[in-house]
C-alpha positions as CSV (number, residue, x, y, z in Angstrom):
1,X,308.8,123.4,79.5
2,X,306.1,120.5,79.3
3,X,303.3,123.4,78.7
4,X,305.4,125.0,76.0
5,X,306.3,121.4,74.4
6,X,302.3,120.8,74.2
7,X,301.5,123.6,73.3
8,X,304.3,123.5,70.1
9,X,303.2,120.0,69.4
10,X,298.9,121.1,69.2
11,X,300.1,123.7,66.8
12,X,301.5,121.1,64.6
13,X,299.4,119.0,64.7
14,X,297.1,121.4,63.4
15,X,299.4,122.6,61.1
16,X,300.0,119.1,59.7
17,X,296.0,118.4,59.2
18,X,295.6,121.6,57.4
19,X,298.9,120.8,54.7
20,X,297.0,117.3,54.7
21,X,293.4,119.2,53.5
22,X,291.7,117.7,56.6
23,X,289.2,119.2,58.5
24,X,290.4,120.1,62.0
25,X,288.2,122.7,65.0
26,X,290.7,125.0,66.5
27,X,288.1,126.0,69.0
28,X,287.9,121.6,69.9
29,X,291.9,122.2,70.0
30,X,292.2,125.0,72.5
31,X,289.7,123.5,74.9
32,X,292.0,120.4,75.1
33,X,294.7,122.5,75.3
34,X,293.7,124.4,78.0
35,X,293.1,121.8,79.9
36,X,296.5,120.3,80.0
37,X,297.9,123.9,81.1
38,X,298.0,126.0,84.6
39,X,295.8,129.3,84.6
40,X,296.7,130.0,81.0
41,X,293.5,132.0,79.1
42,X,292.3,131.5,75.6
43,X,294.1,134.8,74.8
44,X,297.3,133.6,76.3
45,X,297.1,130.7,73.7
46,X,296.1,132.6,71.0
47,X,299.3,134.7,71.1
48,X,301.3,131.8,71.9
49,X,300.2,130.3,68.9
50,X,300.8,133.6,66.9
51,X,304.6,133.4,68.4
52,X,304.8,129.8,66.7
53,X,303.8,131.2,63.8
54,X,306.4,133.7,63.9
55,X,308.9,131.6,64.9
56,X,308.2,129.1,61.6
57,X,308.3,132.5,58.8
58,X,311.8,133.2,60.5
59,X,312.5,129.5,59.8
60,X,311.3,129.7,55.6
61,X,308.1,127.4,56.5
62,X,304.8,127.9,56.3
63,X,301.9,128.5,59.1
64,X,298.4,128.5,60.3
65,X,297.0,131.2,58.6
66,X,294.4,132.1,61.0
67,X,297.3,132.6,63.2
68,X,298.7,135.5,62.3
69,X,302.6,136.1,63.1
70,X,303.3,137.9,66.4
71,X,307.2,138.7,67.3
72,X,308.8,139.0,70.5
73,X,308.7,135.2,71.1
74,X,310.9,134.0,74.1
75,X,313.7,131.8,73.4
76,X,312.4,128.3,75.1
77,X,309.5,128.5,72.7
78,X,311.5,129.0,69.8
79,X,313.8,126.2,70.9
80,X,311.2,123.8,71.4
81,X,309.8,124.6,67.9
82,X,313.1,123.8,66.2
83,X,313.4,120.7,68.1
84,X,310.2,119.5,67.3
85,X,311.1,120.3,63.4
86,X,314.3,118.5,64.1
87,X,312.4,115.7,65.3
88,X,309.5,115.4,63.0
89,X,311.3,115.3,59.6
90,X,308.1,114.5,58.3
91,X,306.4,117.8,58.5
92,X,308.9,119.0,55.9
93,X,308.1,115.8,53.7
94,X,304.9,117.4,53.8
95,X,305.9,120.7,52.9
96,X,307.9,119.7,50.1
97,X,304.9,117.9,48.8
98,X,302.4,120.6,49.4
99,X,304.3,123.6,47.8
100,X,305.5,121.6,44.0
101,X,301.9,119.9,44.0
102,X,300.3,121.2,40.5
103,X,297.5,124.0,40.4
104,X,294.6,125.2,37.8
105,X,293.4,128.5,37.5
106,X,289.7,128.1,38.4
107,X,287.5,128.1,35.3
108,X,284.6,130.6,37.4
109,X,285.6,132.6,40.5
110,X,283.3,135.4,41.8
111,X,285.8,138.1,42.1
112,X,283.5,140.7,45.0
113,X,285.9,139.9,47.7
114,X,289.2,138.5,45.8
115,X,290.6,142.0,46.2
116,X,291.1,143.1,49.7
117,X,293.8,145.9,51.5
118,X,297.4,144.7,52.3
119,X,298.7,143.8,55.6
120,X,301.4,145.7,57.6
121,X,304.3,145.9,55.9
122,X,307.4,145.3,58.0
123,X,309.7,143.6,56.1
124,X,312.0,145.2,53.8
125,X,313.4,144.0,50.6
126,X,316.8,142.2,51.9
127,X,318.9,139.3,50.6
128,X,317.7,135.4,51.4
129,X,319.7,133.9,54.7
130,X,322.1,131.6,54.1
131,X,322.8,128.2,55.9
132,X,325.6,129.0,57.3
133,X,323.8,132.3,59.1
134,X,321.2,130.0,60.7
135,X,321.9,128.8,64.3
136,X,321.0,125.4,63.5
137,X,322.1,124.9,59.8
138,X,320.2,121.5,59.4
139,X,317.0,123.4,59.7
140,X,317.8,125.2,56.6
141,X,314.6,125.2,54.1
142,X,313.6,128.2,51.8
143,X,310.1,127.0,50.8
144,X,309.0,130.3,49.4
145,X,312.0,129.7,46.7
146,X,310.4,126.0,46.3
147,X,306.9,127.0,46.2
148,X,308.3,130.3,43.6
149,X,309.5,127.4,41.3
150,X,306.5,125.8,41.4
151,X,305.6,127.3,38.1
152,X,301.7,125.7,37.6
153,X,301.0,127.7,41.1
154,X,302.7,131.0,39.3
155,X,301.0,130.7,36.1
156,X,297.3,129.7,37.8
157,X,297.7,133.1,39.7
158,X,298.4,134.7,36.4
159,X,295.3,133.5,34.9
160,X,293.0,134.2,37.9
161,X,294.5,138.1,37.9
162,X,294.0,138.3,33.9
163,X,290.4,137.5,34.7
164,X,290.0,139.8,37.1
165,X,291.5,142.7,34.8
166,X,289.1,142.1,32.5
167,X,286.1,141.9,35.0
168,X,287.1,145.0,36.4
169,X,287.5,146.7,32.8
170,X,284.0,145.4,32.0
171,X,282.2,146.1,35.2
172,X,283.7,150.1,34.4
173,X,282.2,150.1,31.2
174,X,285.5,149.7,29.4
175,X,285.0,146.2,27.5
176,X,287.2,147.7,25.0
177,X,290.3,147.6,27.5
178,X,289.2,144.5,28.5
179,X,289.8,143.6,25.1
180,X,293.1,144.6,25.0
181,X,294.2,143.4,28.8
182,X,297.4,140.8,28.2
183,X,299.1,138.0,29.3
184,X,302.8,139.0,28.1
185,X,304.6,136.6,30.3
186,X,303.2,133.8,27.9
187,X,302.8,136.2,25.0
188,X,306.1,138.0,25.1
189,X,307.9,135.6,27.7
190,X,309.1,135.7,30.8
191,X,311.7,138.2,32.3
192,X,310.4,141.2,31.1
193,X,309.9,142.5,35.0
194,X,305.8,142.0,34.7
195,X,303.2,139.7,33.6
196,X,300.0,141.5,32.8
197,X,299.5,144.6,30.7
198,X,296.0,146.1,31.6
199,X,294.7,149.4,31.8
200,X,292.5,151.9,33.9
201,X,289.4,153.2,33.3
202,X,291.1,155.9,31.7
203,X,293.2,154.2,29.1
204,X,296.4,155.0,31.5
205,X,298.5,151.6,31.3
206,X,299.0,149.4,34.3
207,X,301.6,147.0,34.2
208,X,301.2,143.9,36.7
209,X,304.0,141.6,38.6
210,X,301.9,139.0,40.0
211,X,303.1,137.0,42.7
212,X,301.5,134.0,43.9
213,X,301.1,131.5,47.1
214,X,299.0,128.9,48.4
215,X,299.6,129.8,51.8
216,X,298.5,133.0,54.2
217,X,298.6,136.5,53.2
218,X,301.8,137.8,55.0
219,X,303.8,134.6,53.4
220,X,306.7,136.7,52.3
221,X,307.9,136.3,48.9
222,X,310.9,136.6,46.1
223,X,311.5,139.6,43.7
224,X,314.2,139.2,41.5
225,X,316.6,142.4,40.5
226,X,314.8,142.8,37.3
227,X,311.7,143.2,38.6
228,X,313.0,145.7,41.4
229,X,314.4,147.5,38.6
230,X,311.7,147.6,36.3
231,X,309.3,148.8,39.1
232,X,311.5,151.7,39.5
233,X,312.0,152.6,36.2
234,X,308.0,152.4,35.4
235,X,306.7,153.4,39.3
236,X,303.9,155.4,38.2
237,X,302.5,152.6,36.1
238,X,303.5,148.9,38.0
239,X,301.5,147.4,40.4
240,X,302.7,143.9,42.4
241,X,299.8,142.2,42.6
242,X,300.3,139.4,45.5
243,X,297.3,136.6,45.3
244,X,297.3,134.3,48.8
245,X,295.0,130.8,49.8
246,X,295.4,130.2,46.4
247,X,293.8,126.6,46.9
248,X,291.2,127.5,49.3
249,X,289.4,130.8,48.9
250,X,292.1,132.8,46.7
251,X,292.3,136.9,47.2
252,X,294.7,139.4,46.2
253,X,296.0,142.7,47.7
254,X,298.0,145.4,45.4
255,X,301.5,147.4,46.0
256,X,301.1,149.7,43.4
257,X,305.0,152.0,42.5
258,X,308.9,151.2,42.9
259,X,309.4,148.2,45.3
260,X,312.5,149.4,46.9
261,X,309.9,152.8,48.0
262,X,306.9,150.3,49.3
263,X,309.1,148.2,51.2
264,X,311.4,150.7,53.4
């Protein structure tokens, strides 16, 4: 139990320095690390340290994104990470603060590697968890709701998409579409089921949901029943466009048809 406490507790503190924007080594980290524990490999801390991460997305917080989630944790590990949370009410001080703080669309971005493939897709579209479901109610948080309402984080995302629309359009010799690429959630207002009405090379019409977060790629998010709906009714032509590290080095993957298809 004292190797699984110190490794939960490195973890978070790294965790912590990263929500904090300080500079931290992971490779300084895992040395210490390793030194505290009995004939454990860098591997066998790597995955440990993916387990964590998979035991804080089941809990609605956010992770290291270099550490990418990894089920079948055992059950001491994810007890120890829940205690910790239950004794560090300060992390989620820190969350709090870190998914309502304010964000601007940058004003230049080179867009060569914003768009990149999507990850493995093994969630499917499914209700949010109640309290009451959870085994230990008090750790109830849904900071993808919080950081959803955050609505300077959704509209920045907007913004950086919109630009890359019309970069695209250009670049394929269509400045013309570019021209006519537009922001309908702030011309047309909001609920309509999409935010941006571009185009492809060929004039066809693309219509764009854009969802946005600050944190790692397979942060999971919120769709509401409109939008479901609307990306059935208009399959061929939607496209959920999900931009991630918005506030470090922002990219973007694309799940283009009906959500209720791409996510079963």
């Amino acid at each position: 139990m004292q190797e699984i406490a110190a490794t939960v507790s490195d973890y978070m503190a790294m965790l912590q320095q990263e929500l904090a924007g300080q500079r931290y080594n992971k490779a300084e980290h895992r040395r210490a690390l390793l030194s505290k524990l009995s004939a454990r490999t860098p591997a066998a801390v790597e995955k440990k340290h993916q387990n964590i991460s998979a035991v804080l997305k089941s809990l609605n917080r956010m992770w290291i994104a270099g550490y990418k989630p990894l089920a079948n944790v055992q059950e001491a590990l994810r007890e120890e990470v829940e205690t910790w949370l239950l004794h560090h009410p300060e992390f989620d001080r820190q969350l709090d603060a870190e998914v309502a703080r304010p964000a601007v669309a940058p004003a230049y971005f080179d867009f060569g590697t914003f768009l990149v493939e999507p990850p493995p897709l093994d969630n499917s579209l499914q209700e949010p968890v109640a309290p009451y479901q959870l085994r230990r109610p008090q750790l109830h948080r849904d900071y993808v709701a919080q950081e959803a309402a955050n609505r300077s984080l959704g509209l920045a995302g907007e913004q950086l998409v919109v630009a890359f629309e019309r970069q695209r359009l250009i670049a394929q010799g269509c400045q013309h579409l570019a021209d006519r690429v537009e922001h309908v959630s702030q011309s047309k207002g909001d609920g309509l089921g999409y935010d941006i009405h571009s185009f492809e090379a060929n004039g066809r019409d693309r219509l764009i949901e854009v969802k946005t977060t600050a944190f790692a790629k397979e942060t999971p998010f919120y769709a509401s029943k409109n939008e479901v709906a609307f990306s059935e009714d208009h399959a061929d032509l939607f496209v959920l466009t999900r931009v991630y590290r918005f506030r470090h080095a922002p990219q973007a993957f694309e799940l283009p048809g009906c959500m209720e298809m791409v996510f079963t």
